[in-house]
C-alpha positions as CSV (number, residue, x, y, z in Angstrom):
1,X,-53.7,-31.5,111.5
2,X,-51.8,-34.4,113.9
3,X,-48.3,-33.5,114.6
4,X,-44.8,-34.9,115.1
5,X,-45.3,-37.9,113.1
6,X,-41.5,-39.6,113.0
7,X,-40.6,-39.7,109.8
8,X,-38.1,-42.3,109.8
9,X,-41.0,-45.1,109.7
10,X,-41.1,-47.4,106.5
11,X,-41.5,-45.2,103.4
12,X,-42.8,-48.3,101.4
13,X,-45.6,-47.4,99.2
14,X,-46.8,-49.4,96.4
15,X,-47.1,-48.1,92.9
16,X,-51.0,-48.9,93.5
17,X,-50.8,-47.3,96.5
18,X,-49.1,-44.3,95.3
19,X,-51.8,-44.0,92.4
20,X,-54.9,-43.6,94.9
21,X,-53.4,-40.9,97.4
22,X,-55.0,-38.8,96.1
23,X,-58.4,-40.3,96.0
24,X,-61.7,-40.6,97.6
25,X,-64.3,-43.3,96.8
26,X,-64.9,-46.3,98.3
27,X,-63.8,-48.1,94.9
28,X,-60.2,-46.2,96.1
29,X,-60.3,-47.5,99.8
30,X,-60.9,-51.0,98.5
31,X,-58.1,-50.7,96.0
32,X,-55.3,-49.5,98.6
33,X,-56.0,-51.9,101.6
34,X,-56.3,-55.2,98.9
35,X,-53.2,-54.3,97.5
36,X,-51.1,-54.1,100.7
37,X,-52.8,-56.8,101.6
38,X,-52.1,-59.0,98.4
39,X,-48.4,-57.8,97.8
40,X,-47.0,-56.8,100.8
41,X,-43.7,-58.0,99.5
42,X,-44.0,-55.6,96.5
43,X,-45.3,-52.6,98.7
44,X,-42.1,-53.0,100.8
45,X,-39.8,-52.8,98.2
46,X,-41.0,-49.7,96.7
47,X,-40.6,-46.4,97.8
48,X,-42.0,-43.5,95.4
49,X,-41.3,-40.7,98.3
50,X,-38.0,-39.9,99.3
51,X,-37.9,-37.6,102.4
52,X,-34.2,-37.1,102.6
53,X,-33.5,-33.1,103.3
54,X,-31.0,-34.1,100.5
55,X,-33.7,-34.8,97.6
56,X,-35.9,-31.9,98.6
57,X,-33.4,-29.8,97.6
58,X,-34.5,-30.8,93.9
59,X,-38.0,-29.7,94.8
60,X,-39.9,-28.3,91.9
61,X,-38.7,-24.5,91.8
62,X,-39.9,-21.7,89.6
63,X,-38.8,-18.2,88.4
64,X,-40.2,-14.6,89.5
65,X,-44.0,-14.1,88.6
66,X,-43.5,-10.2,87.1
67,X,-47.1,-8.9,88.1
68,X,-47.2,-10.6,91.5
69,X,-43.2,-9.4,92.3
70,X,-45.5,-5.6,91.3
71,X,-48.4,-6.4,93.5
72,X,-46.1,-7.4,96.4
73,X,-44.2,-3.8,96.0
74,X,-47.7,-1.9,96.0
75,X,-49.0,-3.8,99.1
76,X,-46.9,-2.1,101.2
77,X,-46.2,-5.5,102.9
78,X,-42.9,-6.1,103.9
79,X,-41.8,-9.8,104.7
80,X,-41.0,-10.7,108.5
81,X,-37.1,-11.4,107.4
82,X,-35.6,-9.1,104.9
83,X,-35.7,-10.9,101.5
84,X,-37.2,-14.1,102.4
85,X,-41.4,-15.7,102.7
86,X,-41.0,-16.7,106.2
87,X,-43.6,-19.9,105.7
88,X,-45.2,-21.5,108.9
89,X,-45.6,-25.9,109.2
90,X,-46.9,-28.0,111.2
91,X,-44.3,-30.8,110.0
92,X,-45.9,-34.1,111.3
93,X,-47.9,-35.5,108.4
94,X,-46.0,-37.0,105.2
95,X,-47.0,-36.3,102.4
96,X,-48.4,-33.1,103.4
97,X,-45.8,-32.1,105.7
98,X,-42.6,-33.8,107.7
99,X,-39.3,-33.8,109.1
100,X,-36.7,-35.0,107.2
101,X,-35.5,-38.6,107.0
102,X,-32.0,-37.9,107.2
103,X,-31.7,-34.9,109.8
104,X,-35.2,-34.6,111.3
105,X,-34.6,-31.3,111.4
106,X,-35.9,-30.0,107.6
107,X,-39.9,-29.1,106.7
108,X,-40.2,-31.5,103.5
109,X,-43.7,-32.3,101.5
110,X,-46.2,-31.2,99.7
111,X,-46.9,-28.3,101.7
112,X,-43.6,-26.6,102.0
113,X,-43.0,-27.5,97.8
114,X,-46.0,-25.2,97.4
115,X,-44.9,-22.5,99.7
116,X,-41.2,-22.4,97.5
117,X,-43.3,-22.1,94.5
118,X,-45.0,-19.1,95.9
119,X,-41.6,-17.4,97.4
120,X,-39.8,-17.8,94.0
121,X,-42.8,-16.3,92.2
122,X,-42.5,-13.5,94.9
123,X,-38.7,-13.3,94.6
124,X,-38.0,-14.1,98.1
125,X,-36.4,-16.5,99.7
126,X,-38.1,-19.5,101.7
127,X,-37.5,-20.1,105.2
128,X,-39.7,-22.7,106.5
129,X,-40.4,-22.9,110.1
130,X,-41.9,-26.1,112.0
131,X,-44.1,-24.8,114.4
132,X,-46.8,-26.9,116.6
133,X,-50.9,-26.5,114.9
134,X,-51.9,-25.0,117.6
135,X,-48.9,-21.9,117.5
136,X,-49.5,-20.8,113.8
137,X,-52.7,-19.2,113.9
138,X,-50.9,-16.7,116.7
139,X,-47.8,-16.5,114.9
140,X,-49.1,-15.1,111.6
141,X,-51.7,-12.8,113.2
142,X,-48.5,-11.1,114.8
143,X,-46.3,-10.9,111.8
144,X,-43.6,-13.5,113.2
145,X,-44.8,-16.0,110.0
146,X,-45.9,-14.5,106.8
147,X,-47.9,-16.8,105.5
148,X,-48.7,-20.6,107.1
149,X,-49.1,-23.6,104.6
150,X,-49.9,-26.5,106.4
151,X,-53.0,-28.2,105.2
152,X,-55.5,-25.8,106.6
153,X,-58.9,-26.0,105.7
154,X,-61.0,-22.3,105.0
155,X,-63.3,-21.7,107.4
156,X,-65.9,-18.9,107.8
157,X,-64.3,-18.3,111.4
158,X,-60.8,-18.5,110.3
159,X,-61.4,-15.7,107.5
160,X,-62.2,-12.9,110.1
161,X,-58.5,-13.0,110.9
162,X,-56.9,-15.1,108.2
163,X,-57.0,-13.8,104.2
164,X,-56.4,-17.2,102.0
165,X,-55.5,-18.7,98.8
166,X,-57.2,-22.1,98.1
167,X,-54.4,-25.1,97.2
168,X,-56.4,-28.1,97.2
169,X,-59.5,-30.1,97.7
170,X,-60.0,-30.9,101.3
171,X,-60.9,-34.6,102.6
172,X,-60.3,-36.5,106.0
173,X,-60.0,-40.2,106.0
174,X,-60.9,-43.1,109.0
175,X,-58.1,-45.7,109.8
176,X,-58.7,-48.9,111.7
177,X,-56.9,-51.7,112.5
178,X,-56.9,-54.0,109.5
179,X,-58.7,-57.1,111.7
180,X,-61.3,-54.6,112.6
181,X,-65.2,-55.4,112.6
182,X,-65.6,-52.0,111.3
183,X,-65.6,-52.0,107.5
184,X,-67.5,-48.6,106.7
185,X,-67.5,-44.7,108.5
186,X,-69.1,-42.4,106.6
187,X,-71.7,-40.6,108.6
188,X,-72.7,-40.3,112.6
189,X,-74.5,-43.9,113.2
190,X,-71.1,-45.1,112.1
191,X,-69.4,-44.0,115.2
192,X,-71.9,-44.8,117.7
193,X,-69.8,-46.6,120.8
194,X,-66.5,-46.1,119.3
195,X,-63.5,-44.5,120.8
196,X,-61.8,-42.5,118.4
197,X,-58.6,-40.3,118.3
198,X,-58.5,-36.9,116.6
199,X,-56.6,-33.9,116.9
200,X,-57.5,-31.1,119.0
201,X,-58.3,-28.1,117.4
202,X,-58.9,-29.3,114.0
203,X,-61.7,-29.6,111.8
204,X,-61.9,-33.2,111.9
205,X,-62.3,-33.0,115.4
206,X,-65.2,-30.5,114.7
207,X,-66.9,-32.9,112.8
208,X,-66.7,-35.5,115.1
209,X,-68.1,-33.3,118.0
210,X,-71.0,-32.6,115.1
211,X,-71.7,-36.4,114.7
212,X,-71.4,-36.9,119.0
213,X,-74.4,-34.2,119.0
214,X,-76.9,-35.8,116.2
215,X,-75.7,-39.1,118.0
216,X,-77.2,-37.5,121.4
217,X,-80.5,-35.9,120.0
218,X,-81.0,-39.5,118.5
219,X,-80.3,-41.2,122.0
220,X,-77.7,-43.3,120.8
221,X,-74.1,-43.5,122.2
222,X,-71.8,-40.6,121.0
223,X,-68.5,-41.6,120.2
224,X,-65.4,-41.6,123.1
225,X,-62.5,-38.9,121.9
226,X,-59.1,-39.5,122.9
227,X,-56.6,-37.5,122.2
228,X,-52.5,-37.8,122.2
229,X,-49.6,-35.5,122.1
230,X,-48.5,-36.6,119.0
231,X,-49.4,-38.9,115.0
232,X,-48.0,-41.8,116.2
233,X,-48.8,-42.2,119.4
234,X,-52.8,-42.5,117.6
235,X,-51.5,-45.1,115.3
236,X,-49.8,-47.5,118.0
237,X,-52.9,-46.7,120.0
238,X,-54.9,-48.4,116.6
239,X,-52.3,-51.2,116.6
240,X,-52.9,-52.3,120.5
241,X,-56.4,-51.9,120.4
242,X,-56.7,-49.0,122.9
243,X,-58.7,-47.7,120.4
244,X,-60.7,-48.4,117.5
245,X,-59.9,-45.7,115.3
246,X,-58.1,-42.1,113.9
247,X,-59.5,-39.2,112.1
248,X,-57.2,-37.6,110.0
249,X,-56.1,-35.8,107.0
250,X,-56.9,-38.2,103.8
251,X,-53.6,-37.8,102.3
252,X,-52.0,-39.1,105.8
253,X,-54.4,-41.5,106.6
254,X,-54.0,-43.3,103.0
255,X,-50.4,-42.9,103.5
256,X,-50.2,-44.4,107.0
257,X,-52.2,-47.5,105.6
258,X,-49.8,-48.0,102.5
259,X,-46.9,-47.9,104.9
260,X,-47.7,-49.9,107.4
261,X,-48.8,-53.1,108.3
262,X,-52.3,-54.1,109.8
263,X,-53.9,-50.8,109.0
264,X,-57.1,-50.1,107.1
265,X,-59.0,-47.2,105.4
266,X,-62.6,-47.4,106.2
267,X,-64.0,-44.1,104.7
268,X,-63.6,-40.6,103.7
269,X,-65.1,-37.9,103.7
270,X,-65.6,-33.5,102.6
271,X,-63.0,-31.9,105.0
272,X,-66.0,-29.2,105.6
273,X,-68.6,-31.4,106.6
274,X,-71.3,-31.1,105.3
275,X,-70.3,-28.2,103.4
276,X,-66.9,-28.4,101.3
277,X,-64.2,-25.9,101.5
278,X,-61.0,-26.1,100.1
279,X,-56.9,-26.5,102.2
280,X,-55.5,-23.0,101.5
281,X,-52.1,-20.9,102.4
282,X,-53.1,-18.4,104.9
283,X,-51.8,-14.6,105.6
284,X,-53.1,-12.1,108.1
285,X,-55.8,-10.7,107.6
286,X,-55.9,-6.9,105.4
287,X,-51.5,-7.4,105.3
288,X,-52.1,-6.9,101.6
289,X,-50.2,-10.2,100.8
290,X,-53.0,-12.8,99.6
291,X,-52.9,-10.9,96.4
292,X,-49.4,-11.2,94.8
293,X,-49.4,-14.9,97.0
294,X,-52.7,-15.6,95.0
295,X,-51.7,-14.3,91.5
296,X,-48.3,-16.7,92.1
297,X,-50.4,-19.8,92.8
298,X,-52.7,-19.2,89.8
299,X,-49.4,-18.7,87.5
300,X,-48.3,-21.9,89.0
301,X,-51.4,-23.7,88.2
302,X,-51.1,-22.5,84.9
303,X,-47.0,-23.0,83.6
304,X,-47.8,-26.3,85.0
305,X,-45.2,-26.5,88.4
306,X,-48.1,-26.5,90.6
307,X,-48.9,-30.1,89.2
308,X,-46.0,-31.5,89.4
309,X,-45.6,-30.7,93.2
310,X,-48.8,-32.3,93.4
311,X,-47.7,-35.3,91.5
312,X,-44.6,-35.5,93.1
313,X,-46.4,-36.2,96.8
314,X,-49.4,-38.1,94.9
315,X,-52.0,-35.5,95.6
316,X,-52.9,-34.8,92.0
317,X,-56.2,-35.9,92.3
318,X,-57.2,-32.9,95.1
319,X,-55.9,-30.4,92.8
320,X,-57.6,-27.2,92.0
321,X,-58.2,-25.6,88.3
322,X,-58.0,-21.9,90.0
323,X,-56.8,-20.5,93.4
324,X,-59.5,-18.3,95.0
325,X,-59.0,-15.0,97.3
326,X,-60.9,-16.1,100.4
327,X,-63.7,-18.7,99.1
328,X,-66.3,-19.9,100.5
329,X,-65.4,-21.7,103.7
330,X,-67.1,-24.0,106.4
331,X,-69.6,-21.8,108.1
332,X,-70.3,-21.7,111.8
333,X,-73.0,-23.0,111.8
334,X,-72.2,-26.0,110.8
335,X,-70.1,-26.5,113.9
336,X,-66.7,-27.0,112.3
């Protein structure tokens, strides 16, 4: 997942465009990039997110879940800070994940909603802490976070030292620039030649290294990676033309199109590549906290507050009937 995305960019996002951010067919593309196109007057005066630290304190909030509060006591786990789920984020990626509008300082976004649904069904407290993608996997596999959720993808790799709960369907979107020859990526060919940014150490960047290899055995020309410290610095690279395009989380990617100007989504596709695999919140592995964090999620899905966070940050549509205890995730050898 891309980081440090400022978050005090336009947050103007069309009712249409607020409608498909959760979607993933080329009928969806279409929809958002004519719309911004049509009524950019409209799309600028509307702003269905608010990111303030001040709203968020409304988030969606529920009450103790009595079996997993049980489960939690039997685990023997016991939570890095006395009391409270410490929760790990990579906040750079509205809707999923950001820094507040107001202070720049407060996690806000779908991703930290979900992780104070599962600390109130716990009983604990949440403390969110913005940490960097690449620190997290280190940080819970230590005990210094107790659980991360920050749009991570289950992976076969990532279960020998994670245990998860699944949250969400898992897609990754192409932006161009909106003048851009380029009107379609949705398998290797479709990259041939291009010079594309993606985030190190992320699945999208996985499956791009996947597509550079068929592109190889098939003597064409792989794709050129770049990569950059940070979100934005990808987009403004899209903007001069220093590249042609970014690989990146759908949710962001559709949102980075509906808020900005001369931005395009050209595809989408299964975050596992050619397999599917869901986002999930992560523990450590054999802690003995996936259970109780599992049994919240699935009450949450069920009394109904698990939608509305979803709803709230326009991700209904990658919403999940059931959480799952470690499901199937991408396997190695499918070099993601």
């Amino acid at each position: 997942m891309a980081k440090k995305l400022s978050t005090k960019q336009g947050l103007a996002l069309s009712a249409a465009a607020l409608l498909v951010l959760g979607g993933a067919t080329a009928g969806v593309v279409a929809a958002v990039n004519a719309n911004r196109a049509e009524e950019p007057e409209r799309a600028a005066a509307t702003s269905p997110f608010d990111l303030s630290a001040a709203a968020n304190k409304d988030r969606v909030r529920s009450e103790p879940v009595a079996a997993a509060v049980e489960q939690l006591k039997k685990s023997g786990f016991t939570p890095v800070s006395p009391g409270k789920l410490t929760v790990a984020t990579s906040a750079g990626a509205p809707p999923l994940s950001a820094l507040a509008s107001d202070d720049n300082t407060t996690p806000v976004g779908n991703e930290v909603d979900l992780a104070q649904l599962v600390a109130d069904g716990l009983g604990l407290e949440l403390n969110v802490v913005n940490v960097s993608w690449a620190d997290w996997p280190l940080g819970v596999q230590s005990g210094k976070y107790d659980i991360v959720s920050s749009n991570v993808t289950v992976t076969d790799e990532r279960k020998e030292l994670f245990d998860f709960s699944s949250t969400r369907q898992d897609l990754l979107g192409f932006v161009v620039a909106e003048n851009s020859e380029i009107t379609s990526i949705t398998k290797a060919e479709d990259i041939a030649g291009l010079k594309l940014s993606v985030s190190s150490g992320t699945n999208q960047e996985k499956v791009l290294l996947e597509w550079n290899e068929e592109l190889t055995k098939a003597g064409k020309q792989p794709a050129e990676l770049i990569y950059y410290d940070d979100f934005a610095a990808a987009y403004l690279a899209i903007d001069s033309g220093r590249i042609d395009g970014y690989l990146g989380p759908n949710p962001t990617a559709l949102y980075q199109v509906a808020v900005a100007p001369g931005r395009k989504l050209v595809g989408t596709i299964e975050g596992g590549w050619p397999a599917t695999a869901p986002i999930a919140i992560g523990t450590a592995k054999g802690n003995g906290l996936i259970k109780p964090v599992n049994t919240v999620l699935n009450a949450a899905i069920r009394d109904g507050s698990y939608a509305k966070v979803l709803t709230r940050w326009g991700l209904n549509s990658e919403g999940i009937k059931a959480s799952q205890i470690n499901p199937a995730g991408i396997p190695k050898s499918v070099g993601k």
